[in-house]
N, C-alpha and C positions, 0 to 999 in steps of 0.2 A: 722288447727283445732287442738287444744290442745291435742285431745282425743288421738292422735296417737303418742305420745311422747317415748311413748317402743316400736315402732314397730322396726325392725332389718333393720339395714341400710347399704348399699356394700360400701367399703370404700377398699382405695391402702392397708392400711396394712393390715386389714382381711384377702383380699384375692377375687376376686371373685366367684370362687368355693363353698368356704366355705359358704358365701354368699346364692349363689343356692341352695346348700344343706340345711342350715337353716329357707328359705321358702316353703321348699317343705314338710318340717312335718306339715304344717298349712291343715286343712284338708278342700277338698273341697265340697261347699254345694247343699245338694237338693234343686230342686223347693222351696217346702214348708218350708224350714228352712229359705231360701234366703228371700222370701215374707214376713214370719213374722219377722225375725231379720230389714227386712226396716220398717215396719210397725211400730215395735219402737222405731225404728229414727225418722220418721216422726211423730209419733205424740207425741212421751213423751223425743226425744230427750236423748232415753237409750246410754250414752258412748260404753257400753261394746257391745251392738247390732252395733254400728258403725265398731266396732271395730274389730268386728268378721268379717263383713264385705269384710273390707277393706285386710285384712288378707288371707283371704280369696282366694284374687284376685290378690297378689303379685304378684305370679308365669305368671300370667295374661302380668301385668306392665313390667314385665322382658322379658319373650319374644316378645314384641315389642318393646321395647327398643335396643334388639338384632339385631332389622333390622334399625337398624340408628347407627351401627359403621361404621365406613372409614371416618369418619367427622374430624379426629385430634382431638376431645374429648374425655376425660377420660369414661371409660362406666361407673363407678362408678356413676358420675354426671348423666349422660344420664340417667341410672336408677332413681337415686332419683329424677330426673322432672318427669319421667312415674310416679312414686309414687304417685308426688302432684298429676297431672293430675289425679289418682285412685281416691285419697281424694276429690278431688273437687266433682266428678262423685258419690262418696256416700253421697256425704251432697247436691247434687240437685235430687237425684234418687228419684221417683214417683212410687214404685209397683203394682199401680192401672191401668197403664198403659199396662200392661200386656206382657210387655218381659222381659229380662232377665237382670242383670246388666251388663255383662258381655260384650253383645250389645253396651248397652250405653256408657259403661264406653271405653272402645278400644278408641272412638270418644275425649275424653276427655284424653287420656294419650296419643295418638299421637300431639293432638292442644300443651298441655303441652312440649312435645319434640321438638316439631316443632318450638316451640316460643324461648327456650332454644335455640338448632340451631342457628334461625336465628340473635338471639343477639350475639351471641358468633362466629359469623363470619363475616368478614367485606364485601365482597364479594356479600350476598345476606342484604339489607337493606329493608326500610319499601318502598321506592319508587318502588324496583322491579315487574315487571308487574308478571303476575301468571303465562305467560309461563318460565320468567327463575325460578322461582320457583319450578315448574314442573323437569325444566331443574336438579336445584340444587338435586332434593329428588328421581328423577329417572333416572340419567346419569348410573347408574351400572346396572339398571336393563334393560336399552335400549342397552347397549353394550353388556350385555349376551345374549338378543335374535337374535343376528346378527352373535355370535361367537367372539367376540371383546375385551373380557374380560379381556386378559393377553395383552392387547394392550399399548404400553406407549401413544408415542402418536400415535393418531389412523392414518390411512390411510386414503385419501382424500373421498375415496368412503362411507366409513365408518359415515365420519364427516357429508357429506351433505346427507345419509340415516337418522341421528338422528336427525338433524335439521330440518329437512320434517317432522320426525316421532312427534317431539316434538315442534314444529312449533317455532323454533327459527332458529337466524344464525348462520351460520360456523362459525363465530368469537366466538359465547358466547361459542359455542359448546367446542374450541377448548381452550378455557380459563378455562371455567369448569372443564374439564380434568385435565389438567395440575394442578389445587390447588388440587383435590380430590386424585389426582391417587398416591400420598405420602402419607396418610394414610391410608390405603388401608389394614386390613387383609385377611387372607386367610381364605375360607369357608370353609376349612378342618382339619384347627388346632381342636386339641383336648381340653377340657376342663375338662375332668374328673370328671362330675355329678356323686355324690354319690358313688365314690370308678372307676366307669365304666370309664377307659381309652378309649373309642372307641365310647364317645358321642363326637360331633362334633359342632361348632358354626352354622353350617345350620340344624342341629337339634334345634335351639333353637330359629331362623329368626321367624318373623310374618307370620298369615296366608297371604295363598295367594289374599287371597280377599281385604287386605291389601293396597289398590292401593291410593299410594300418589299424582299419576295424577287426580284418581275420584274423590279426595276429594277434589282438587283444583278447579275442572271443576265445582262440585256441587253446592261448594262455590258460585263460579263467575255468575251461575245457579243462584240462590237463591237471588244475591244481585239485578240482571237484573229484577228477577220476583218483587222484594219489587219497584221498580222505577217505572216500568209498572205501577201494581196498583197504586201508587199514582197518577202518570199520570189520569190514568182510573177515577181515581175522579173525576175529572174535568165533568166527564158528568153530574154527580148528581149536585140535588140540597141542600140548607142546611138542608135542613128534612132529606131527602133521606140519604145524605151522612152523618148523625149523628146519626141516626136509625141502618144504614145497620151498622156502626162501633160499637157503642153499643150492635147489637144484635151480632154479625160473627166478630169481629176482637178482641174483649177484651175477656182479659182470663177468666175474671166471666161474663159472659155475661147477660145483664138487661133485665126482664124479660118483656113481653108484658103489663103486669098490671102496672107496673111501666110506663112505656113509653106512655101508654093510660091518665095517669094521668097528665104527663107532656104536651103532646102534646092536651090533651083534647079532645080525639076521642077515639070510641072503642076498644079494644083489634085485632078485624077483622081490622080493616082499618090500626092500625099499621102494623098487620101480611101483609098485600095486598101491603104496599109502602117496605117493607123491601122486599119480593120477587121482585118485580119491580126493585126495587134498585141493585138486586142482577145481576137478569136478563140484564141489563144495563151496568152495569160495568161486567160482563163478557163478552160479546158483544164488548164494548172497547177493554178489554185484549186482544179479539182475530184477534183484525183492528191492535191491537198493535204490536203482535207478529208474524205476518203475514209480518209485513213492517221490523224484525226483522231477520226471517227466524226460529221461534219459535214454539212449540208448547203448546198448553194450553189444558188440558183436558176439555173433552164436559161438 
């Protein structure tokens, strides 16, 4: 997006400090400022309402960025993909939706870091199944809760706890280690935010809620559920399953008057096969995910 073309960007010779300190005079917004500043993005497309924005939410972009060092990348870079990831997250951002950018956006600056990553090392590719993935984005945080931290390489007991934990093998386990654990800083170095010698780089880590396993799990969640229902199609028929997707699966969904017009039946008997329809294919969903070991809300 053009519109961001001033925003301050962390670079080797700046400095990163200098960096911190320069996004942190961006002031942060209330409720009601946040809502109307998207409000004129979304509908009139105001640059500087973007713009404020995004600005807004640096400080945001940077401390999650913070919990993806030990990778052998420059954090400079690291930062500036949270960035794009911010940007992308204000130019699809919806305020009618009723939460916070802040929410949505985390979602969209970790995908962005994550994809940075995973190009930028050879180790994890597109083939990789989601547990070494898993593997790749939570080896430091599985070795901390075991006390393993300062581990080179780890001890056998060690190896086949994380492997169990993160459901891979002692081999990937033991590979992982060994690329990651060279760069590796320490969560004690100081960083000197705004003059203060005694801020620390795990002052500046992502929240804890933060969990690069649930987001993989979700994923993997989400893509099972979209196969389901197709599958689950299959029960309808083509009224059915052409009704039930124009009313519940399209994002402008068509409205009863319409649909009566096309099918050439009342507004009720449309309303009566789309409930049926629904009725139906959730019923499949749940023969489906039953043979899965799944759950499907009633």
């Amino acid at each position: 997006m053009s519109t961001y073309t001033n925003l301050p960007a962390p670079s080797p010779e700046q400095g990163l400090n200098r960096y911190l300190q320069e996004i942190r005079k961006f002031p942060l917004l209330e409720p009601e400022e946040e809502y109307m500043l998207a409000k004129r993005w979304v509908d009139h497309h105001d640059a500087e309402a973007a713009h404020q924005l995004v600005t807004s939410h640096l400080r945001l972009a940077a401390k999650i960025a913070m919990g993806y060092r030990g990778y052998g990348l420059p954090q400079a870079e690291v930062i500036s993909e949270a960035n794009v990831g911010l940007m992308q997250a204000v130019k699809r951002f919806d305020p009618e939706k009723g939460f916070r950018l802040a929410t949505y956006a985390m979602w969209w600056i970790r995908a962005s870091i994550q994809e940075y990553i995973l190009r930028s090392w050879s180790l994890v590719k597109l083939g990789t199944t989601s547990a070494q993935k898993k593997l790749f984005f939570n080896l430091r945080k599985a070795k901390s809760k075991i006390g393993a931290l300062e581990e080179g390489d780890l001890r056998p007991e060690n190896v086949a706890r994380i492997a169990h934990d993160l459901n891979v093998t002692e081999d990937e386990v033991i590979d992982m280690n060994r690329r990651l654990s060279g760069g590796d800083a320490s969560l004690n170095a100081t960083i000197g935010v705004e003059g203060d010698s005694s801020t620390q780089w795990q002052d500046w880590l992502e929240d804890e809620d933060a969990d690069q396993a649930e987001a993989f799990a979700e994923k993997d969640e989400l893509e099972a559920r979209r196969e389901m229902l197709i599958a689950a199609m299959d029960v309808l028929n083509d009224r059915e399953k052409d009704i039930l997707i124009q009313r519940r699966l399209k994002e402008d969904p068509v409205t009863l008057e319409e649909l009566s017009g096309q099918y050439d039946v009342s507004r009720e008997r449309i309303r009566q096969i789309e409930v049926r329809a629904f009725e139906k294919l959730q019923d499949r969903m749940r023969e489906l995910a039953k043979d899965k070991g799944m759950l499907v809300p009633a």
